[in-house]
C-alpha positions as CSV (number, residue, x, y, z in Angstrom):
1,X,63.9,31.6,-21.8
2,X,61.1,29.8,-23.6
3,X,59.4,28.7,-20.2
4,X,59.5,32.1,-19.2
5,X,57.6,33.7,-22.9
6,X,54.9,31.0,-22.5
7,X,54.3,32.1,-18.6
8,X,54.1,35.5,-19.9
9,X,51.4,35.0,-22.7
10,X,49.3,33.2,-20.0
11,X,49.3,35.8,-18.0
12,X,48.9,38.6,-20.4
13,X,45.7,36.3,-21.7
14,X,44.5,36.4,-17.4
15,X,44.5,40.2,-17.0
16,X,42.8,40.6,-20.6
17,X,39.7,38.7,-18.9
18,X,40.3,40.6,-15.6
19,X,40.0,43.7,-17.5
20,X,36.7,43.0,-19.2
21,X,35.2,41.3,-16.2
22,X,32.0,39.1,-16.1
23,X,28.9,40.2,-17.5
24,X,25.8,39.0,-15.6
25,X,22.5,38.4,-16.8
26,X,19.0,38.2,-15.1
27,X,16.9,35.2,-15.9
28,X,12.8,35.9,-15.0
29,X,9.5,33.7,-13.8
30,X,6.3,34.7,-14.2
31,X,3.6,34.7,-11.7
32,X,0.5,32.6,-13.0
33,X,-2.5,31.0,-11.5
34,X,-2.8,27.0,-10.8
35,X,-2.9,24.8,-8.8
36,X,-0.6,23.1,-6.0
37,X,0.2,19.9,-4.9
38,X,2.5,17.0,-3.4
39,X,2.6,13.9,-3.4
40,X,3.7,10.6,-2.0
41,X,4.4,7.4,-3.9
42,X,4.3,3.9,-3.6
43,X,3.4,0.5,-4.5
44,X,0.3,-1.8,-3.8
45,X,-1.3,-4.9,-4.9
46,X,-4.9,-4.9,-6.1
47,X,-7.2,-7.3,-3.6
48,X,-11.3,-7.5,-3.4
49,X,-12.3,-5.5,-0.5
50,X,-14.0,-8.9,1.0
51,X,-12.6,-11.9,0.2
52,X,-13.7,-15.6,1.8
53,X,-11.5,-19.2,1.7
54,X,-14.0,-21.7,1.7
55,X,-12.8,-24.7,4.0
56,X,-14.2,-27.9,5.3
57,X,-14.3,-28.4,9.1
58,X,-14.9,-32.4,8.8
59,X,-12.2,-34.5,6.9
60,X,-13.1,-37.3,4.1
61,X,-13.1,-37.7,0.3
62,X,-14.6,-34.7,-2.2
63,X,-17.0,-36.3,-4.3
64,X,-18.7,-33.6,-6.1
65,X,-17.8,-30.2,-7.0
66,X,-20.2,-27.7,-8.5
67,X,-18.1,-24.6,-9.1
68,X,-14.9,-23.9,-11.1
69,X,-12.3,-20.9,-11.5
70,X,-15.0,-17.3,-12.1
71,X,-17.7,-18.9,-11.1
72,X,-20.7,-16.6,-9.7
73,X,-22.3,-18.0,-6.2
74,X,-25.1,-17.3,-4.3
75,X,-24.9,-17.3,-0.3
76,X,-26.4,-20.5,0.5
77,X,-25.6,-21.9,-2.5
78,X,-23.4,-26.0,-2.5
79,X,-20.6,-25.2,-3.9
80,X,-18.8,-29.0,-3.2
81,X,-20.1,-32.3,-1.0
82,X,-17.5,-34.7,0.7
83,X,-18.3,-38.2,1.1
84,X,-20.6,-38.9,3.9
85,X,-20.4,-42.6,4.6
86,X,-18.0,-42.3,7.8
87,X,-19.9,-40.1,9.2
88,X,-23.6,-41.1,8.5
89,X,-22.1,-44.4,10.0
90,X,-20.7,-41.8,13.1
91,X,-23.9,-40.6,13.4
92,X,-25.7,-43.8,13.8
93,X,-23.5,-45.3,16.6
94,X,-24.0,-42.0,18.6
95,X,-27.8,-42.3,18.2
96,X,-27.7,-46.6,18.8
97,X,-25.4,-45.3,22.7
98,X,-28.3,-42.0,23.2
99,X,-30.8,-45.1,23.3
100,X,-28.7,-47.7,25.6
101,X,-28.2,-44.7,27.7
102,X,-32.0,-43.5,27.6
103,X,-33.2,-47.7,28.5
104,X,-30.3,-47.5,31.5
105,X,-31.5,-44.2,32.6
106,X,-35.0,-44.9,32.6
107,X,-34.0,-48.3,34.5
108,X,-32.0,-46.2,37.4
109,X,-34.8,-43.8,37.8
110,X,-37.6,-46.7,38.5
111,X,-35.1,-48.3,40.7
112,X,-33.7,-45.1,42.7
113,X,-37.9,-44.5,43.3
114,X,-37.6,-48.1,44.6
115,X,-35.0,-47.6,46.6
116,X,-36.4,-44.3,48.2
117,X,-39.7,-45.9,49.3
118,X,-37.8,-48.7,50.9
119,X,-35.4,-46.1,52.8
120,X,-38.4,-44.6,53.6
121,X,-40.1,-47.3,55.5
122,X,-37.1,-48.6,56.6
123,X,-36.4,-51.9,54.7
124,X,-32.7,-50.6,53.2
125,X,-29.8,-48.6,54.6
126,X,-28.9,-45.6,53.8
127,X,-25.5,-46.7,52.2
128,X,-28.0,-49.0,49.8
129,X,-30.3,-45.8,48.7
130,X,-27.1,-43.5,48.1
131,X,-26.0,-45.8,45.4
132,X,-28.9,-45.9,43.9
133,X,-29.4,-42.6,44.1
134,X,-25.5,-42.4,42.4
135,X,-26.3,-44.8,39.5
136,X,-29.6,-42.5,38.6
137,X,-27.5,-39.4,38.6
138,X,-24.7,-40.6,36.7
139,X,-27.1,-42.5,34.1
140,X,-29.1,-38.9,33.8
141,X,-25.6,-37.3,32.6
142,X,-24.9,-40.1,30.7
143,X,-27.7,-39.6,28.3
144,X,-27.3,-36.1,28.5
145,X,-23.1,-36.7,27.1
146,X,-24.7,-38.9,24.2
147,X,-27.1,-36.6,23.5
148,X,-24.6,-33.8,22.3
149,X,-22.5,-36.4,20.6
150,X,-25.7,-37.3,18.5
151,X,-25.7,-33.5,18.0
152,X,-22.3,-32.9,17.0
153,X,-22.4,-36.2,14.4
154,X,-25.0,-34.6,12.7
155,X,-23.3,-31.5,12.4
156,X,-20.6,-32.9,10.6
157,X,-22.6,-35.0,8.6
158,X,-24.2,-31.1,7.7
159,X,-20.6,-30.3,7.4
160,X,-20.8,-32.9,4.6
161,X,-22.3,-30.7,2.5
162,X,-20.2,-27.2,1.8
163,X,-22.0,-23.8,1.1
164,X,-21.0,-20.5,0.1
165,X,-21.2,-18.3,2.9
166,X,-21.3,-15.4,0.8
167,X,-22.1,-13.5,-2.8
168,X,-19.2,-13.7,-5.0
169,X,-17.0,-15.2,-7.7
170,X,-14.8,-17.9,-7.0
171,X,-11.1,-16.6,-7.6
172,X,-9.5,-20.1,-6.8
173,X,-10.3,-24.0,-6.6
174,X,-7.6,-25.6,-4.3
175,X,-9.0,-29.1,-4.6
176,X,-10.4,-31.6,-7.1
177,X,-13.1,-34.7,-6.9
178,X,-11.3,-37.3,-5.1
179,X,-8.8,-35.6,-3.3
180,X,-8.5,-36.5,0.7
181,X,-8.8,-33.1,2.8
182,X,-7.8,-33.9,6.4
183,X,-9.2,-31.3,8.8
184,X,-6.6,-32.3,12.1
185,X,-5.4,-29.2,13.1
186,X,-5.8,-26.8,10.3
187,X,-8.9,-26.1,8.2
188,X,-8.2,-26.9,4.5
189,X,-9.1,-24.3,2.0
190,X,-10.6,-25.4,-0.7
191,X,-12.2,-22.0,-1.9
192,X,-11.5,-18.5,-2.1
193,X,-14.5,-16.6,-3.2
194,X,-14.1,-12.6,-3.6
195,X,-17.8,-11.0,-2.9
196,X,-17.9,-7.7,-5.6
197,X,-15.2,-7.0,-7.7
198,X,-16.8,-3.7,-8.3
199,X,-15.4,-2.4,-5.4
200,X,-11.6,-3.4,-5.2
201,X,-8.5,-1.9,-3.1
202,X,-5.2,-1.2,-3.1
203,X,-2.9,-2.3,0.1
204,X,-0.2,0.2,-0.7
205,X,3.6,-0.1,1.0
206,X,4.5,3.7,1.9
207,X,8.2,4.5,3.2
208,X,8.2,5.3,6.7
209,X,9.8,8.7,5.3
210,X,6.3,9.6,3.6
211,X,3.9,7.7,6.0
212,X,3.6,11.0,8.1
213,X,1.9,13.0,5.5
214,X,-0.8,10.5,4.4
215,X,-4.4,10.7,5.8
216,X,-7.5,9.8,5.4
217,X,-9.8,10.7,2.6
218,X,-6.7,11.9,0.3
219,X,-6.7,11.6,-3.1
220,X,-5.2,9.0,-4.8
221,X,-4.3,8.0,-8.4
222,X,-2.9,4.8,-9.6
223,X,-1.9,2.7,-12.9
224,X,-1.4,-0.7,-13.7
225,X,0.9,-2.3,-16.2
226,X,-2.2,-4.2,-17.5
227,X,-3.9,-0.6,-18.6
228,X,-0.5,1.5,-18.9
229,X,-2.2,4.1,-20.3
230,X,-5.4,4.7,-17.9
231,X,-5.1,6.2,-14.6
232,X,-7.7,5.4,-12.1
233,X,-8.5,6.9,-8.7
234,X,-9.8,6.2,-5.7
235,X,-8.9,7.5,-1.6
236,X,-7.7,6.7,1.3
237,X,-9.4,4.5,4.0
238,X,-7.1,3.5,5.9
239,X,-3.6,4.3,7.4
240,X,-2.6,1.3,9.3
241,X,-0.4,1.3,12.3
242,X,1.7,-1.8,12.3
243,X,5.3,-1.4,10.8
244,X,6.6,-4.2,8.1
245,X,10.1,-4.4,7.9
246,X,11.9,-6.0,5.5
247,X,15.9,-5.7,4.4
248,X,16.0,-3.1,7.5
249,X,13.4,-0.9,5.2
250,X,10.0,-0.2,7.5
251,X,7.2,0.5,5.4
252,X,3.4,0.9,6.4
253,X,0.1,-0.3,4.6
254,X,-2.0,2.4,3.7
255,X,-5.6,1.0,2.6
256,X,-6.5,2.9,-0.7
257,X,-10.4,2.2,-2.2
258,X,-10.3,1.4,-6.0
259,X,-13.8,1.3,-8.4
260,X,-13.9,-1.2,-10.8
261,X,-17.1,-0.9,-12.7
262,X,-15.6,-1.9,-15.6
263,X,-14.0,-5.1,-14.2
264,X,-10.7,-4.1,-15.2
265,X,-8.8,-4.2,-12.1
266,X,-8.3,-7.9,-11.1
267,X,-6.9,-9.3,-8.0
268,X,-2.9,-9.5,-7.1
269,X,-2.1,-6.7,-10.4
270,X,0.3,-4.3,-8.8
271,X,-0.5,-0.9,-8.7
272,X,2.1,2.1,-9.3
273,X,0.0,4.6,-6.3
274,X,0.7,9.0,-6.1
275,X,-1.1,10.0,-2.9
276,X,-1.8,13.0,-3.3
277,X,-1.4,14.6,0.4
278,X,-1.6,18.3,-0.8
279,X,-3.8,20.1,-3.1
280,X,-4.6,23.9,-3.3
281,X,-6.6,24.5,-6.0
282,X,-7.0,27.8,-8.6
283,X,-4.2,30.2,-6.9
284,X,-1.9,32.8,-7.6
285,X,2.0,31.0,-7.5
286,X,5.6,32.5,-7.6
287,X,8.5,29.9,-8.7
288,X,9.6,29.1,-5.4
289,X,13.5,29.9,-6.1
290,X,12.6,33.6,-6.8
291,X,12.0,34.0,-3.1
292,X,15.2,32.6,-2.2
293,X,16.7,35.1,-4.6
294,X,18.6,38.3,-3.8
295,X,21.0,40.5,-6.1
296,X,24.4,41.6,-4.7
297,X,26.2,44.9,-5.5
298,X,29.1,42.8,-6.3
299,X,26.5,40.9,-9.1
300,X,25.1,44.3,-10.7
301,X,26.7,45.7,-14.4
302,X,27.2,49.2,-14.6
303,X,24.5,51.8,-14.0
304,X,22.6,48.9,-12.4
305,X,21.4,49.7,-8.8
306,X,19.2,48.0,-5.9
307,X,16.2,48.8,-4.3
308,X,15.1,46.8,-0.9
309,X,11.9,47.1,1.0
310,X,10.9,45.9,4.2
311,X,9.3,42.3,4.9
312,X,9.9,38.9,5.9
313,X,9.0,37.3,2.3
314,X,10.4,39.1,-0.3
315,X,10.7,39.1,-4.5
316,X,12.6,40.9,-6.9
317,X,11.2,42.8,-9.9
318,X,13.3,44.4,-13.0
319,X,12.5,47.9,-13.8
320,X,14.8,49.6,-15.9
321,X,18.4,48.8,-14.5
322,X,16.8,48.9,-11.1
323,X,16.3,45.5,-9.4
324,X,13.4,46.5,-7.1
325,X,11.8,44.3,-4.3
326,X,8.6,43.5,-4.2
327,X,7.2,42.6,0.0
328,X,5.1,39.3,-0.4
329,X,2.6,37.2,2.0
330,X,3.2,33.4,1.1
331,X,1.3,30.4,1.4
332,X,1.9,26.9,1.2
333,X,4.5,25.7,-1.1
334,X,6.3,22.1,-2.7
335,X,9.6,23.2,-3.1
336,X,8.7,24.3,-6.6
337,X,5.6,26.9,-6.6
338,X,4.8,28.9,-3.6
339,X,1.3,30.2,-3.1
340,X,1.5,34.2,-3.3
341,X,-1.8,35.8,-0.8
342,X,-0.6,39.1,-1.8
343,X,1.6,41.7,-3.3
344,X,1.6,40.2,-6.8
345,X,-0.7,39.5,-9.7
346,X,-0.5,36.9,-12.1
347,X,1.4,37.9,-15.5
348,X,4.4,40.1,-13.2
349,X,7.5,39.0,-14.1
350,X,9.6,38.5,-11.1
351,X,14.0,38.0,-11.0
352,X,14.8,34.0,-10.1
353,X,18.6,34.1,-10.6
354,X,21.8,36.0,-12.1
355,X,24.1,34.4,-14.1
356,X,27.8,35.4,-14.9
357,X,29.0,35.6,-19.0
358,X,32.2,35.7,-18.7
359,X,33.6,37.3,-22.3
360,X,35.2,34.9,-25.2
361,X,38.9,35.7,-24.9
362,X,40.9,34.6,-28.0
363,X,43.7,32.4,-26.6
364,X,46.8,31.5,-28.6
365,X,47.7,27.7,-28.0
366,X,51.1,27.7,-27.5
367,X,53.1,24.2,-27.1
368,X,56.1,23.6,-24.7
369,X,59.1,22.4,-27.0
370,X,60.9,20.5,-24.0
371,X,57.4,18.4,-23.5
372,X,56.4,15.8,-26.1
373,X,54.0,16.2,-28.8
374,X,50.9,14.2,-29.8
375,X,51.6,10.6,-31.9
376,X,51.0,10.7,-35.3
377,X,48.6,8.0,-36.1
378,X,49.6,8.1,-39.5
379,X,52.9,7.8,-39.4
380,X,52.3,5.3,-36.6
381,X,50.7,3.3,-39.0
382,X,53.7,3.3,-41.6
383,X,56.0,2.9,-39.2
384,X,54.1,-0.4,-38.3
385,X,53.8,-1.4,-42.1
């Protein structure tokens, strides 16, 4: 019996709200002027736009260096020497075996002539004058082979002696005076000079999701922890076409241009980058969920009625109880705003959703005596004590 009154308050409270019914209520957007965007974002690491490591071609022992960490170079300028007493002593053997070559060939050419005036008269045989002729020949590319390794000794005794190739400021020093640099099969770096930090970049990561929409020449905006609260901008250079993948995620470096008059931006900060790869500027915009907005008869309240119009794009206005639509010509959108060409103005007020209210119904709590009630915490707790 007591099951069957509790079912029968429930549904005496469900047919109360049946009876009233849902009121619904219009919310509205205004149609303003601005601008429109979007964007793609990503991270990048600052770098100089020209950057040189300074290496030595020639090992041996660095006896002098003229340049530490931010120092300003010249092209031209010594920026380190290595020890040169190996190879000034290289260079002198080469020249002491250019001269024993030069006294031998100069010997084989008197005695090939020799030889050649005999053969010609008849004195020797021809097997006599072809080795003579041989020895002269070989002898003339002898001197020629010591030659070039005279040459190449004194180029690495100039190797000796190591320049900046370029204006800049050195970033790094990877050696000190004394160390060994041994130039076997790689070149050892032993500078890395960046040519003008007023013109820095960003190599920005972008997803392969986003890399579609970037170009070049977009604007771009960018902040560094360093300077959390300045923005800075620059554009796109360069949209590169090899894929990096790392943890099965395929990203692409996008080459972004960065000003730094200031000499804020410093090499290897990391940059938080928006590439901007749409902007319409100074138009008229509807809120784009108004257009995907339309009223339903079951939606209206009473003496509430609809009025449709022809068109492919379409808003709704409020006029009275009369939800009237409005035909529109649309341009680009973001998912947000949507560019309106024509049929509205800004300051119109246009219908962007319906909402139900359903009415307060007073409902009597009413508790089941067969199921148990709530603990009582303080009797709980005396029960305890």
């Amino acid at each position: 019996m007591k099951k069957n009154i509790i079912m029968a308050l429930a549904l005496a409270s469900m047919l109360v709200a049946c009876e009233s019914g849902p009121k619904f209520e219009y919310t509205e957007g205004e149609i303003t002027r601005g601008d429109i965007t979007t964007s793609v974002t990503a991270t990048g690491t600052i770098e100089p736009v020209t950057s040189v490591q300074v290496g030595t071609q020639v090992s041996g022992i660095v006896s002098k260096l003229y340049v530490d960490y931010n120092s300003v170079v010249k092209a031209g300028q010594v920026i380190a020497e290595l020890d040169r007493t190996n190879l000034i002593s290289e260079l002198e053997s080469a020249t002491a075996q250019l001269r024993s070559a030069e006294s031998d060939y100069e010997y084989q050419k008197t005695n090939h002539e020799r030889y050649r005036n005999l053969y010609d008269k008849g004195l020797v045989s021809a097997n006599e004058y072809e080795k003579a002729r041989l020895s002269y020949s070989q002898s003339e590319q002898t001197v020629t082979q010591r030659r070039e390794n005279v040459k190449k000794a004194r180029t690495n005794l100039g190797y000796a002696t190591i320049t900046s190739p370029i204006d800049g400021v050195v970033l790094s020093k990877e050696v000190e005076e004394g160390q060994t640099v041994a130039s076997s099969f790689n070149t050892p770096t032993l500078f890395n000079i960046a040519q003008d930090l007023t013109q820095m970049r960003v190599i920005a990561d972008v997803d392969e999701a986003d890399i579609g929409e970037v170009r070049e020449g977009q604007r771009v905006s960018f902040t560094v922890d360093a300077f959390p609260s300045m923005v800075f901008e620059g554009s796109v250079q360069q949209v590169r076409q090899e894929a990096a993948t790392e943890s099965n995620v395929v990203t692409y470096e996008v080459v972004i241009s960065a000003p730094n008059d200031d000499l804020k931006l410093k090499p290897g900060l990391t940059a938080n980058v928006t590439i901007f790869t749409m902007e319409v500027k100074d138009v008229v915009t509807v809120p784009a969920k108004a257009l995907r907005f339309t009223p339903r008869e079951m939606m209206l309240n009473k003496d509430e009625s609809i009025e449709d119009c022809q068109g492919k794009s379409k808003v709704w206005m409020r006029q009275g109880n009369t939800y009237k639509a409005v035909s529109v010509e649309t341009g680009v959108t973001n998912g947000m705003l949507t560019e309106v060409k024509s049929g509205l103005k800004p300051g119109d007020m246009v219908v962007t959703d319906l909402r139900a209210q359903m009415p307060e119904v007073e409902q009597q709590q009413t508790q089941n005596p067969f199921m148990p009630g709530p603990r009582n915490r303080n009797n709980n707790k005396n029960a305890k004590k």
